[in-house]
Each structure stands twice: as structure tokens, then as C-alpha cells.
C-alpha positions in Angstrom: 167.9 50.3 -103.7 165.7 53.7 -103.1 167.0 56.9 -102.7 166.2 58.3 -100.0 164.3 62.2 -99.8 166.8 63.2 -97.1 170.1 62.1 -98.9 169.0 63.8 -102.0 168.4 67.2 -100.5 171.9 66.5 -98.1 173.1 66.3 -102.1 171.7 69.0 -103.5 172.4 71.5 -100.7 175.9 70.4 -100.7 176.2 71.2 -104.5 174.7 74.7 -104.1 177.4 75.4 -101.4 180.1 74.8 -104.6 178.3 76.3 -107.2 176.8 79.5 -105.1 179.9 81.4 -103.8 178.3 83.0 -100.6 174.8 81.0 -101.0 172.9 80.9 -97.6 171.2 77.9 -97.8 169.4 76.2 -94.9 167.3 72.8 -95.1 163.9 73.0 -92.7 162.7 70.0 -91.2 161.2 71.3 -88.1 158.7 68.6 -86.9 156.2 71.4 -85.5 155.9 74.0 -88.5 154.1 72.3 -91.4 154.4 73.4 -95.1 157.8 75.3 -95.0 159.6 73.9 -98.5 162.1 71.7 -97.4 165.2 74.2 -98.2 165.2 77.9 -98.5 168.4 79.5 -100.8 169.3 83.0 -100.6 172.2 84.1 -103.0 172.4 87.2 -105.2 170.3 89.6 -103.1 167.6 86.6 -103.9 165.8 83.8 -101.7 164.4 81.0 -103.6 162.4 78.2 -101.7 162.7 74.4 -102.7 160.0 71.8 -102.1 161.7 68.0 -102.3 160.0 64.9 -103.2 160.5 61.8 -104.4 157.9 60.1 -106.3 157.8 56.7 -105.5 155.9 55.8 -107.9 153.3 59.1 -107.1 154.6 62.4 -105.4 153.1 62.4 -101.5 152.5 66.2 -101.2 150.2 67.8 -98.7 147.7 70.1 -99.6 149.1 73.1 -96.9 152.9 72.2 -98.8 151.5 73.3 -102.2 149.5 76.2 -100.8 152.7 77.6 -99.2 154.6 77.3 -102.2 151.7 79.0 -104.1 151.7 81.9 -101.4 155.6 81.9 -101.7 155.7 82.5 -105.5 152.4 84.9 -105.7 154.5 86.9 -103.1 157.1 87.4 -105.4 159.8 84.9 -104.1 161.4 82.3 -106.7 159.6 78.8 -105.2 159.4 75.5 -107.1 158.9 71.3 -106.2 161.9 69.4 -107.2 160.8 65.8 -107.8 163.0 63.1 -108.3 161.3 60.1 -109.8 162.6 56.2 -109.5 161.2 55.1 -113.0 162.2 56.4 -114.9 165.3 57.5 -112.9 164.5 61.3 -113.7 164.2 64.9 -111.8 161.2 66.9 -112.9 161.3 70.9 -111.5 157.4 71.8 -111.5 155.7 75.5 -111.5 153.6 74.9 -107.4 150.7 75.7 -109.7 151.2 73.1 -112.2 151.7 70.2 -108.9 148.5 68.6 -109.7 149.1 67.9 -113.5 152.5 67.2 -113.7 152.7 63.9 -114.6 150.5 64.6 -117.6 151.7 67.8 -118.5 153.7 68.9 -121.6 157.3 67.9 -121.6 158.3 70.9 -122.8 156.3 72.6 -119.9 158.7 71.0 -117.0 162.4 71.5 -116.8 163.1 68.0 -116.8 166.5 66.5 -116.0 167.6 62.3 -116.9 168.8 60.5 -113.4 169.5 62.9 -110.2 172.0 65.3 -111.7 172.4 67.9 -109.2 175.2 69.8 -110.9 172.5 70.4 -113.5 169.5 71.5 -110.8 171.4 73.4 -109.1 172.8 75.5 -112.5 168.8 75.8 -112.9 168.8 77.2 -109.5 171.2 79.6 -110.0 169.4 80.6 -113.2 166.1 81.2 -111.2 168.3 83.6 -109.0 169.7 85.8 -111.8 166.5 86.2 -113.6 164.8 87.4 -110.9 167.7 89.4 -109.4 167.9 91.4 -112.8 
């Protein structure tokens, strides 16, 4: 059966209202603004923005998507593309520079993750949050 894109972000919000003591986290899915990442995190005087896809078997990701995440991170927020592949059941974190290439790039170039483990993602997350909080 496939997992769907909206029960894995219902997931991985959930787990970053137990790991993030005071996280604000909202997921946008407003039908009329297009390219907003998918959920935006704000915890430790921090906002990180989180693109979700699922690649099934190749990532559908729209040009304006990419370009806001691009702006996002030039800008100086913390913004990346979570992607949660079927086969092999894996969850790839990718640079929204490196969106093109990332199913041929490096391993060690991706913070990759084996099955959907979003304890795991969201320590990541958290890790984003403190680097660029210090």
C-alpha cells in the first residue's frame, strides 16, 4: 500500500510537537498560494521551512517550489525537500540546490535515512535549528 504525502507530513509534524518543546509549526496547503514549502517550523528563535514529497518512483516538484526554497535558504532561513522514497523504502533530506541531481548524487552528500523514521528527521531538524541558532 502507498503512503500517502499528507499522512507523512500529519507524522512528521506530530513528532516535532514531542521532540520541539514550544515548536510552532504550521503545515500550508493553501490551494491559491503556490510554492510555500509544505510546513514551516519555528523553534529556538529559528524558522526552518520543509518541502515534502514522495517519490513515487520520481519526485513531482514544480519549478516555482524549488525556486522558493532556493529564495528561502539564500535569504538566510534553514529550508530543505524531505523526500520519502517507496523503493527502496527510504527518506532522503536534499540541499533545494542539489533537487535536480539527487538521485545521482553522492551518498555521502544527502542525509539519508532507511524507511520513514521520523524520530530520526525530526532530530535532524532540530539540529538544523541549533546550528543556525548559534
Amino acid at each position: 500500500m502507498k503512503t500517502s504525502e499528507a499522512s507523512l507530513k500529519q507524522a512528521l509534524v506530530k513528532e516535532m510537537r514531542k521532540q520541539m518543546r514550544g515548536v510552532v509549526v504550521f503545515r500550508h496547503e493553501d490551494r491559491h498560494i503556490f510554492g510555500v514549502p509544505d510546513i514551516s517550523c519555528t523553534w529556538g528563535g529559528v524558522t526552518s521551512w520543509w518541502e515534502v514529497k514522495v517519490a513515487d518512483p520520481a519526485v513531482k516538484i514544480t519549478d516555482i517550489q524549488v525556486l522558493t526554497c532556493q529564495k528561502l535558504a539564500k535569504a538566510g532561513s534553514a529550508c530543505g525537500i524531505i523526500i520519502y522514497q517507496e523503493m527502496p523504502h527510504c527518506s532522503y533530506i536534499v540541499d533545494p540546490f542539489k533537487i535536480e541531481t539527487w538521485a545521482t548524487t553522492n551518498p555521502e552528500d544527502l542525509r539519508i535515512f532507511k524507511g520513514f523514521p521520523h524520530p530520526r528527521l525530526v532530530h535532524y531538524i532540530k539540529g538544523v535549528h541549533n546550528a543556525v541558532g548559534s
